[in-house]
C-alpha positions as CSV (number, residue, x, y, z in Angstrom):
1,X,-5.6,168.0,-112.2
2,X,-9.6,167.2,-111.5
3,X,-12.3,170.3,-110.8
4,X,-14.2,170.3,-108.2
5,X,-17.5,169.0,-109.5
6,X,-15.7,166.1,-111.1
7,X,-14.1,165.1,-107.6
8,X,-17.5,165.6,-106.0
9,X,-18.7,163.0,-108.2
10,X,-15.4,160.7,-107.9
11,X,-15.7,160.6,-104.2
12,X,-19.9,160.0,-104.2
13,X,-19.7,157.0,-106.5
14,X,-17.0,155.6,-105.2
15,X,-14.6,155.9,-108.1
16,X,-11.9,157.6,-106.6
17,X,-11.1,154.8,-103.9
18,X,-10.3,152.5,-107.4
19,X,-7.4,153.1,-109.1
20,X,-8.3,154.6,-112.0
21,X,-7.8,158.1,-114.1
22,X,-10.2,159.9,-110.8
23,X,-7.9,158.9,-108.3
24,X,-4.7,159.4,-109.8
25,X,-6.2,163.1,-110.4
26,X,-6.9,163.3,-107.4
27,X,-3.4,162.3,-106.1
28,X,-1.8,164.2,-108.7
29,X,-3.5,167.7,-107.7
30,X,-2.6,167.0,-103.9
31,X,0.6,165.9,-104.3
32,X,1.1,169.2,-106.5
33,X,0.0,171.5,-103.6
34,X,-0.7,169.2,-100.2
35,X,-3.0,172.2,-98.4
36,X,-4.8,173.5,-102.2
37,X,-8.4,173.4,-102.9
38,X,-8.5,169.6,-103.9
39,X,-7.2,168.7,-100.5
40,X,-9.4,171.6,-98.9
41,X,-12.2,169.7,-100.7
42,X,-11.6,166.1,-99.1
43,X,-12.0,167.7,-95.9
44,X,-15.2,169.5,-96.4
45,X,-16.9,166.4,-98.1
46,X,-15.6,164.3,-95.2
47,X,-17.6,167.0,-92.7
48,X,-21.2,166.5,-94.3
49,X,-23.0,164.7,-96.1
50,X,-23.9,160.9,-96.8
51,X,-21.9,158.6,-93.8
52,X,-20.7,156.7,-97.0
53,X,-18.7,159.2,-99.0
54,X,-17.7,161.1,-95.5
55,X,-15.9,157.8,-95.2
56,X,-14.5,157.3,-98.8
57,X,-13.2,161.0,-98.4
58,X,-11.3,160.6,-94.9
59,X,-9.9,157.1,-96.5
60,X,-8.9,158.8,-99.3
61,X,-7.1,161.5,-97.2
62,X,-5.0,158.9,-95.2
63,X,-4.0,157.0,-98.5
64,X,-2.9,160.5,-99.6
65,X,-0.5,160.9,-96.5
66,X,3.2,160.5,-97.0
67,X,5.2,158.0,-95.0
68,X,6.8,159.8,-92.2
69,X,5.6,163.4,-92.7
70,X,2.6,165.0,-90.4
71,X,0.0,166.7,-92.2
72,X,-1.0,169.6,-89.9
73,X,-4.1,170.8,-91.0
74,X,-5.6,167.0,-92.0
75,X,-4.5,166.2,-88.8
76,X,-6.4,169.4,-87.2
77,X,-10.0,168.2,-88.9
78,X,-9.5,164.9,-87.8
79,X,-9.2,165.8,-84.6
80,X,-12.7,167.3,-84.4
81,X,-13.9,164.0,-85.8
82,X,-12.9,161.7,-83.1
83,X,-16.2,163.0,-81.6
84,X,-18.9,162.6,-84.2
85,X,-22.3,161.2,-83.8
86,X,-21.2,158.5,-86.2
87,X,-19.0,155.4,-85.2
88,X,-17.7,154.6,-88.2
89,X,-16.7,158.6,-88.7
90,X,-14.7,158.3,-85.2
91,X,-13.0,155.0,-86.1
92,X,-12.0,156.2,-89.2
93,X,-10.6,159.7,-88.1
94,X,-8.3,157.9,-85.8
95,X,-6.5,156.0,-88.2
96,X,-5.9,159.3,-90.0
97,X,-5.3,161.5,-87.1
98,X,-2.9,159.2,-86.3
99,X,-1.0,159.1,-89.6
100,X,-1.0,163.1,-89.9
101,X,0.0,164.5,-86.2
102,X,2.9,165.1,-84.3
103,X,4.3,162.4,-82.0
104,X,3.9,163.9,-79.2
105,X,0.0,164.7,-79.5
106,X,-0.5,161.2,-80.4
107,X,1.5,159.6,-77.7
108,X,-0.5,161.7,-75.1
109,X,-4.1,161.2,-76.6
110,X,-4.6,157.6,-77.9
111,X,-3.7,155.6,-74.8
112,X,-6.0,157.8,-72.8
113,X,-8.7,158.0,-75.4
114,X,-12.8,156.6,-74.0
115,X,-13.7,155.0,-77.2
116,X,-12.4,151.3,-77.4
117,X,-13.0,151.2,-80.8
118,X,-11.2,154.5,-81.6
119,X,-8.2,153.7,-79.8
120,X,-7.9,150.1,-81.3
121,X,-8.0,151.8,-84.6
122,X,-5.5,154.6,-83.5
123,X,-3.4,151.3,-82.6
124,X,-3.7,150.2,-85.9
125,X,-2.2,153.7,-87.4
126,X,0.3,152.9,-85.4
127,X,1.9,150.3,-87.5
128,X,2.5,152.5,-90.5
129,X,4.5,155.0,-88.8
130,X,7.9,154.6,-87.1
131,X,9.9,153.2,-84.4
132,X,8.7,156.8,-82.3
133,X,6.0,155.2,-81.1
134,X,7.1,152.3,-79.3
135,X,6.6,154.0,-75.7
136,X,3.2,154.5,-76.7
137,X,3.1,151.0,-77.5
138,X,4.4,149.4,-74.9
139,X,1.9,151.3,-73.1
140,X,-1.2,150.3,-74.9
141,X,0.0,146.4,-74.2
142,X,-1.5,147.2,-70.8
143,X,-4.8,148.2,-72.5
144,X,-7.9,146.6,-71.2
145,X,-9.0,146.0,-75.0
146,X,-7.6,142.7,-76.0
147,X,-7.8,144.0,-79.5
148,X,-5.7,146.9,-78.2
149,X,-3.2,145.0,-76.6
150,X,-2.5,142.6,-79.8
151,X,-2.1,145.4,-82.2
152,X,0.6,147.3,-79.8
153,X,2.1,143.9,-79.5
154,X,2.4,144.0,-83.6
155,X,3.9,147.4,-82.9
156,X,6.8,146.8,-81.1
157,X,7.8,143.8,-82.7
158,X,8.4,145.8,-85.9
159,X,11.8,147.0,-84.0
160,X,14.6,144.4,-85.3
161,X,16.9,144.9,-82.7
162,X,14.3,143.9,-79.7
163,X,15.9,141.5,-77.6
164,X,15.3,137.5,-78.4
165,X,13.1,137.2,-75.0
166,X,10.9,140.0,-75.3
167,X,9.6,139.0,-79.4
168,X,9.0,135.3,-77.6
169,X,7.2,137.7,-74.9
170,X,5.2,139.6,-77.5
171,X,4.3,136.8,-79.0
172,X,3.2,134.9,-76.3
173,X,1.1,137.5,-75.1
174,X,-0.7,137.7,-78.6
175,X,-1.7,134.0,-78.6
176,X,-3.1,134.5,-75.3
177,X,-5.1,137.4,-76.4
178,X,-6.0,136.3,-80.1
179,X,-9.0,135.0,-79.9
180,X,-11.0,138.0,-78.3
181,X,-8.8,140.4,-80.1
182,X,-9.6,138.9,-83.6
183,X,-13.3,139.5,-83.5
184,X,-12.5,142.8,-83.0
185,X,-10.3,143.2,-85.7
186,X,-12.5,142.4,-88.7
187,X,-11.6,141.4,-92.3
188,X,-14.1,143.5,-94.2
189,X,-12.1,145.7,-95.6
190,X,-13.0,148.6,-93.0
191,X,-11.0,151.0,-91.0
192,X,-10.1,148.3,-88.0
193,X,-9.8,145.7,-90.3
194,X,-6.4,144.2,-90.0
195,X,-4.8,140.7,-91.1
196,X,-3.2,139.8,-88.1
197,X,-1.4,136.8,-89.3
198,X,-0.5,138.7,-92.3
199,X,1.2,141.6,-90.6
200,X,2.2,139.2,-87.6
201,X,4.7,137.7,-89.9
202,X,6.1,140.5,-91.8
203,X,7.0,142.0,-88.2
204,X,8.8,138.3,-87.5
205,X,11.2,139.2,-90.9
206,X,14.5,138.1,-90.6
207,X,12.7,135.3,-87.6
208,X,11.2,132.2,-89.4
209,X,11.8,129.8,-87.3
210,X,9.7,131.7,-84.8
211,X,6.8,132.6,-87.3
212,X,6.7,129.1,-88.6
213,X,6.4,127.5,-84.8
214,X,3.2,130.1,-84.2
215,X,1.5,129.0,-87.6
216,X,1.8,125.5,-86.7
217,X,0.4,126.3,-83.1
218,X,-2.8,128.4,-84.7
219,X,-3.5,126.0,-87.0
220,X,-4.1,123.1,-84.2
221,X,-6.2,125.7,-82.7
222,X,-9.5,124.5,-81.1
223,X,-11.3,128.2,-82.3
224,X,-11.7,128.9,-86.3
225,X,-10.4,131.9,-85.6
226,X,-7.3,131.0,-84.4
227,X,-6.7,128.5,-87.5
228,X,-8.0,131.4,-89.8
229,X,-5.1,133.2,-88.3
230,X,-2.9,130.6,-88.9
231,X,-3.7,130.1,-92.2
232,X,-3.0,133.7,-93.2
233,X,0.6,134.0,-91.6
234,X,1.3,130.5,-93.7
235,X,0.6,132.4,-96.9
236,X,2.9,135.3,-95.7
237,X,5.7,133.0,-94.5
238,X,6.0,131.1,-97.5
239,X,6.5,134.4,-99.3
240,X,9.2,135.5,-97.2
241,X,10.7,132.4,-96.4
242,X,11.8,129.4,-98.5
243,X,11.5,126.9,-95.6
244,X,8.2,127.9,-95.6
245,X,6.6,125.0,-97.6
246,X,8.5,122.2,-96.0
247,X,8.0,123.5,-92.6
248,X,4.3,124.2,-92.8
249,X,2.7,122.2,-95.1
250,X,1.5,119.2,-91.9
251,X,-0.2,122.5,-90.9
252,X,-1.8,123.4,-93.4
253,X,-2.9,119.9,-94.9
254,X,-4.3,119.6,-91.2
255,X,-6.7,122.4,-91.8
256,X,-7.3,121.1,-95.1
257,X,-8.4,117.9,-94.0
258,X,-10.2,119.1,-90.8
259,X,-12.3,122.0,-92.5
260,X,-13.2,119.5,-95.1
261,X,-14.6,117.3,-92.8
262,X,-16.4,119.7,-90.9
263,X,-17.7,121.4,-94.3
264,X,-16.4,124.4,-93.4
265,X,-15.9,125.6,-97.8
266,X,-14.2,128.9,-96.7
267,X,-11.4,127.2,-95.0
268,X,-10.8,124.9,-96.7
269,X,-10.8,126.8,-100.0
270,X,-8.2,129.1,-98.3
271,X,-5.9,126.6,-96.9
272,X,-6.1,125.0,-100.5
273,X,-5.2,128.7,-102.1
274,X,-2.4,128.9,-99.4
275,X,-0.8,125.5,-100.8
276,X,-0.9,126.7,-104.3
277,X,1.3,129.8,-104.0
278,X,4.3,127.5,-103.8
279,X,4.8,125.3,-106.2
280,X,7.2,123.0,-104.0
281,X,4.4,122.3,-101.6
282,X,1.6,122.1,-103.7
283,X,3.5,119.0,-105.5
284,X,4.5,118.3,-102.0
285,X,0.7,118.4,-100.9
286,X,-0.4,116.5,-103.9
287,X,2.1,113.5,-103.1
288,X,1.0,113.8,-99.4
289,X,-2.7,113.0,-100.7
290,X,-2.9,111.4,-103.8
291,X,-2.1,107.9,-102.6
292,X,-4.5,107.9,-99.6
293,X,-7.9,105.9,-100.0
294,X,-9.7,107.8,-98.2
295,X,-12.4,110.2,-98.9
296,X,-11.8,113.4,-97.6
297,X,-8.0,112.8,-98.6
298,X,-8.6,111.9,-102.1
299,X,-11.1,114.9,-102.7
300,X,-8.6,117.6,-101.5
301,X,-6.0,115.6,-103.8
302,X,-8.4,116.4,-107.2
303,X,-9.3,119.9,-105.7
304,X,-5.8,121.0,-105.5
305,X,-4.6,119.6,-109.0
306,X,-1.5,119.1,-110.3
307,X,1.3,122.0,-111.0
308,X,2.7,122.8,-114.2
309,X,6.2,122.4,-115.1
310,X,8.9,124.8,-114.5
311,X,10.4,126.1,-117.8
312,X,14.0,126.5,-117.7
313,X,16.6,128.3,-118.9
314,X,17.3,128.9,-122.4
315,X,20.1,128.0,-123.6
316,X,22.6,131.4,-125.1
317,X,23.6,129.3,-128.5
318,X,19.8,128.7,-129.3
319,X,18.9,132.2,-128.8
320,X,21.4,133.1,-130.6
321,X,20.6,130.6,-133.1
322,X,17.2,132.0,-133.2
323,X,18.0,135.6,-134.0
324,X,17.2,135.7,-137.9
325,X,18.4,138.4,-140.0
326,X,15.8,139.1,-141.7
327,X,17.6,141.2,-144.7
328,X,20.6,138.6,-144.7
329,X,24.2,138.9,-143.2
330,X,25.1,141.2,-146.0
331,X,22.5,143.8,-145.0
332,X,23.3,143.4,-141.1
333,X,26.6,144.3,-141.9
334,X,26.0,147.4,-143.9
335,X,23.4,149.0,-141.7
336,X,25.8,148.7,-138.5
337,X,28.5,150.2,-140.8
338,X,25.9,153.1,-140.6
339,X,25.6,153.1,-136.7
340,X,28.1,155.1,-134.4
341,X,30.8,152.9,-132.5
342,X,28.8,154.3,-129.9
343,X,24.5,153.8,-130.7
344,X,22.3,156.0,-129.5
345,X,18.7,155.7,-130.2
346,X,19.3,152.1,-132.2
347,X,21.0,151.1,-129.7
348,X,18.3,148.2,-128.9
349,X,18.0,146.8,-132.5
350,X,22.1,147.2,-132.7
351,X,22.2,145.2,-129.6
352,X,19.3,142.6,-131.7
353,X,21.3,142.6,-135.2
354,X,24.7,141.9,-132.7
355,X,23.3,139.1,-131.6
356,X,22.4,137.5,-134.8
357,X,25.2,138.1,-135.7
358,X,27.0,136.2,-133.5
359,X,25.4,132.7,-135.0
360,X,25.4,133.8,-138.2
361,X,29.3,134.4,-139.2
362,X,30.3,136.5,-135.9
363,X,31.7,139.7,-135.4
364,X,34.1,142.2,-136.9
365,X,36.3,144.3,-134.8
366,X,34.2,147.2,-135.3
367,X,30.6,145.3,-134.4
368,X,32.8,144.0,-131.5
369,X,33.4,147.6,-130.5
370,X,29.7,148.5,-130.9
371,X,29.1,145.8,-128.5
372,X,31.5,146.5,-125.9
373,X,30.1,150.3,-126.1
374,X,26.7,148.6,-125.1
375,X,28.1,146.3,-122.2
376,X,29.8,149.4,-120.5
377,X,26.1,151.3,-120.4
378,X,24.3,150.0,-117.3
379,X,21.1,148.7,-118.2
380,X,19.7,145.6,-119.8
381,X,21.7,146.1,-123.0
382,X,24.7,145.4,-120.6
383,X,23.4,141.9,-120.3
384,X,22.2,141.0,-124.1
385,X,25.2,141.9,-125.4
386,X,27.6,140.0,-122.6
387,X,26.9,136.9,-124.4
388,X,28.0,138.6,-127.2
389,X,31.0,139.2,-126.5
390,X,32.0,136.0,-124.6
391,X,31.0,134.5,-127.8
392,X,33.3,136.4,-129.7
393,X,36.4,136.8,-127.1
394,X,36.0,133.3,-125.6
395,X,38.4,132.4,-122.8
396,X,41.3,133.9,-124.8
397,X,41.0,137.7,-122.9
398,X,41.5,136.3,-119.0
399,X,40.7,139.8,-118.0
400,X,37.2,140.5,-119.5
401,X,36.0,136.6,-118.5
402,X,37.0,137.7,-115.2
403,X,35.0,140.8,-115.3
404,X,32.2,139.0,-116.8
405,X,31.9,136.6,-114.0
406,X,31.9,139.4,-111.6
407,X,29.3,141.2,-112.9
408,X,27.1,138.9,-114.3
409,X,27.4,136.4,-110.8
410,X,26.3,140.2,-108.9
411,X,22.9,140.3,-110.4
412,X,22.4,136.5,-111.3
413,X,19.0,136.7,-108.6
414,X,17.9,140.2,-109.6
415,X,14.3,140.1,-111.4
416,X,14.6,141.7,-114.6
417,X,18.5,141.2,-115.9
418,X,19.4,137.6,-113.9
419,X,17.9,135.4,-116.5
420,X,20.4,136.9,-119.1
421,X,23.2,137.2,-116.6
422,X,22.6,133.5,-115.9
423,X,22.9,132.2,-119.5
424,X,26.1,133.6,-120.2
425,X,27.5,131.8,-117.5
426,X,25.7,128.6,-118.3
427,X,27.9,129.1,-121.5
428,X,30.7,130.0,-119.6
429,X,31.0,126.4,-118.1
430,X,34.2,126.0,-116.5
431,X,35.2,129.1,-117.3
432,X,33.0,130.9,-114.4
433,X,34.0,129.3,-111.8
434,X,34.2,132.0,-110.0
435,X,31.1,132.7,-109.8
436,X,30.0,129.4,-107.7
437,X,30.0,131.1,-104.0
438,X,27.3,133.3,-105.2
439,X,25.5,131.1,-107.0
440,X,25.3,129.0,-103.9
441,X,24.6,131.6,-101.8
442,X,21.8,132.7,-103.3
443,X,20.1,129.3,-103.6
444,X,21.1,128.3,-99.5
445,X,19.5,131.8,-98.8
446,X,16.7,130.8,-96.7
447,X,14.9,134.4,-97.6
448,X,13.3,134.3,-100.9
449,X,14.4,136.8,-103.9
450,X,12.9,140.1,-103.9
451,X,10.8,140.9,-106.9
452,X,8.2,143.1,-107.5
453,X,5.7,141.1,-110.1
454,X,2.5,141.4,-109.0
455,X,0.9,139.3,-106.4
456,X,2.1,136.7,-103.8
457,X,1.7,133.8,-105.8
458,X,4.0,135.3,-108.8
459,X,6.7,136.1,-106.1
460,X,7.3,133.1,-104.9
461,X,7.3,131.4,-108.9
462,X,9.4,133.7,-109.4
463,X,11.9,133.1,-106.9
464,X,11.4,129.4,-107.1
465,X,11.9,129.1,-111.0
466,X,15.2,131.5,-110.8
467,X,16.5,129.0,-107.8
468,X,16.1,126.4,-110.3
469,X,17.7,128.6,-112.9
470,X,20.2,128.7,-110.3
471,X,20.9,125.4,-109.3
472,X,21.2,124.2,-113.0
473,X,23.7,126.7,-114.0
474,X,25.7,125.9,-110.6
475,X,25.9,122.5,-112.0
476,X,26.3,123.3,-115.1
477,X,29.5,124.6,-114.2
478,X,30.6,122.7,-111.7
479,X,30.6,119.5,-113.6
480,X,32.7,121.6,-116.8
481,X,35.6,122.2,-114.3
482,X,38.8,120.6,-115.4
């Protein structure tokens, strides 16, 4: 919880739009009571006072709103904001009245709203809630703002089952409006600030070949703008998409090259950044260039570098091997003796001593039965000690190496268990045969692996090392079949 002076001073200085120990009070305190005095004093200190901290407060009041629930009496304040003397103050409000009222009361106010600039930013709102609003949308396409008409565009393409013809429509009518509609909708971090490109792709999901023929289009663009645009759906397509470097990378060398000959150091520098988030097209890019004489050419070569190598998957017997007992086998033994069959609190150093076990003498039947209690938990025990007992069974019980190669081939692309999943049946060989039409699934899978590890550039290593994971233990196998 946070007092009222102390949230006062978070909002004045600016501390509680960083995540930090103010904001997270903050957001604890209205999340324990959404209508209590914390949230009652957001909305005074966005009613007066400095146009600065009115603004932090409001933004801090839509980053406090909960995906697809209104906030009735947010929603009321903002309301009398879309009014104020201050620009910024009604631009602002109508992202978050937007985000906090009823469907109906935003449907009838924002396409009839007099302020361009509050009803481009109510058209922004727009794209975090759901597919309620298309009507409005389709609507607002008809707006005489071209930064209006762009953003509804965005809208409605968000819905997956719109027909094939109308997203080419959508689209079509986006290019044709981009380049008014993209000084409108600045990138400084304000209320109608917007990546187009960015979002432009995430609403293509499940459409690359569509989202990579618009990049390629934007980044011949005659207008910067247009190739900044460009630029910025790249980086999101070759997140989403594996096809993404090989498709896209004539574009993006293009801009490269042309923004380095015009001097232009901010496009260049981002169409260099865009190149290095995949590590298949920057040693793509890097072969494109490094043989060329000329200058320009040979310059972007050195600026981009050289990638480092992918590490790959250890092997199960050398981490096995690895495992020392530090106390000897003797010791091992006589301190799982004092374990349960079934570990409780040790069970993540009786799942450790298991597995040094296994290189150092093996198993007895009860440290086997230990270990089977672990692989029948779900959690990442479950995959440690599967090597374990592969190790120990081998090939002899036809049932568990069946079971193994179903479960372990289920979560061989998942982010924090596939790596182990994927050494056992590296050490499977032959024996996981099974597993093969999901392992090659998951490395024809045009759509990269989901994963959750920070930003875009660690994504797509990620899912580009475990596709090389993949592929190696595909062949791995393949080649061990009788």
């Amino acid at each position: 919880m946070i007092d009222e002076h102390a949230c006062v001073r978070a909002v004045a200085s600016g501390a509680a739009a960083r995540f930090g120990p103010e904001r997270a009070a903050i957001f604890d305190a209205v999340r324990a009571d959404r209508d209590g005095s914390t949230a009652r004093l957001l909305l005074g200190l966005a009613d007066t006072g400095p146009v600065d901290a009115r603004l932090r407060a409001i933004e801090l009041l839509r980053d406090l709103v909960l995906f697809g629930q209104t906030w009735p009496a947010v929603a009321e304040r903002a309301w009398s904001w879309l009014t104020d003397a201050e620009p910024a103050v009604r631009v602002a409000a109508a992202r978050l009245f937007v985000a906090t009222a009823e469907v109906g009361t935003v449907a009838a106010w924002l396409p009839e709203a007099a302020d361009p600039d509050v009803r481009v930013a109510g058209t922004i709102a727009l794209l975090g809630r759901g597919r309620e609003f298309d009507d409005s949308a389709m609507i607002l396409t008809e707006d005489a703002d071209p930064a209006v008409r762009v953003t509804a565009a965005l809208v409605l393409l968000g819905d997956r089952d719109l027909p094939w013809a109308w997203r080419r429509a959508l689209c079509a009518a986006i290019l044709a409006d981009l380049g008014d509609a993209v000084r409108r909708l600045r990138r400084d971090g304000g209320p109608m600030d917007v990546r187009v490109g960015s979002v432009w792709a995430w609403r293509l999901l499940g459409d690359a070949e569509e989202c990579h023929r618009i990049v390629r289009s934007l980044s011949a663009a005659e207008e910067r703008d247009g190739r900044w645009v460009g630029v910025d759906m790249a980086a999101t397509a070759i997140r989403l998409w594996r096809t993404g470097p090989t498709e896209l990378l004539p574009a993006l060398a293009g801009v490269a090259e042309e923004a380095d000959a015009a001097a232009d150091d901010a496009l260049r520098t981002e169409s260099l950044r865009v190149l290095r988030l995949s590590r298949d097209m920057w040693r793509a890019a890097a072969g494109h260039w490094v043989g060329r004489s000329d200058g320009v050419e040979r310059r972007l070569a050195d600026e981009l570098g050289s990638p480092g190598a992918l590490l790959p998957l250890s092997d199960l017997a050398a981490v096995f091997a690895a495992r020392r007992l530090p106390d000897g086998r003797a010791e091992a033994d006589a301190w799982l003796a004092e374990q349960p069959v079934e570990p409780d609190s040790s069970e993540r150093r009786v799942a450790r001593t298991l597995m040094g076990l296994v290189a150092h003498g093996g198993l007895t039947e009860r440290q086997a039965r230990q270990a089977m209690c672990l692989f029948e938990r779900e959690g990442p025990r479950k995959y440690e000690v599967a090597g374990v007992l592969w190790r120990h069974l081998g090939p002899t019980d036809a049932e568990f190496t069946a079971r193994l190669v179903i479960e372990m081939s289920a979560v061989a692309g998942d982010q924090y268990v596939g790596e182990l999943a994927l050494r056992v049946l590296a050490d499977m060989g032959g024996h996981a045969a099974g597993a093969l039409p999901r392992l090659t699934a998951l490395i024809d899978d045009h759509a990269r692996l989901p994963a959750h590890v920070g930003d875009d550039e660690a994504e797509i290593a990620f899912d580009e090392t475990r596709r090389a994971q993949l592929v190696g233990v595909r062949d791995r196998i393949a080649t061990a079949i009788p």
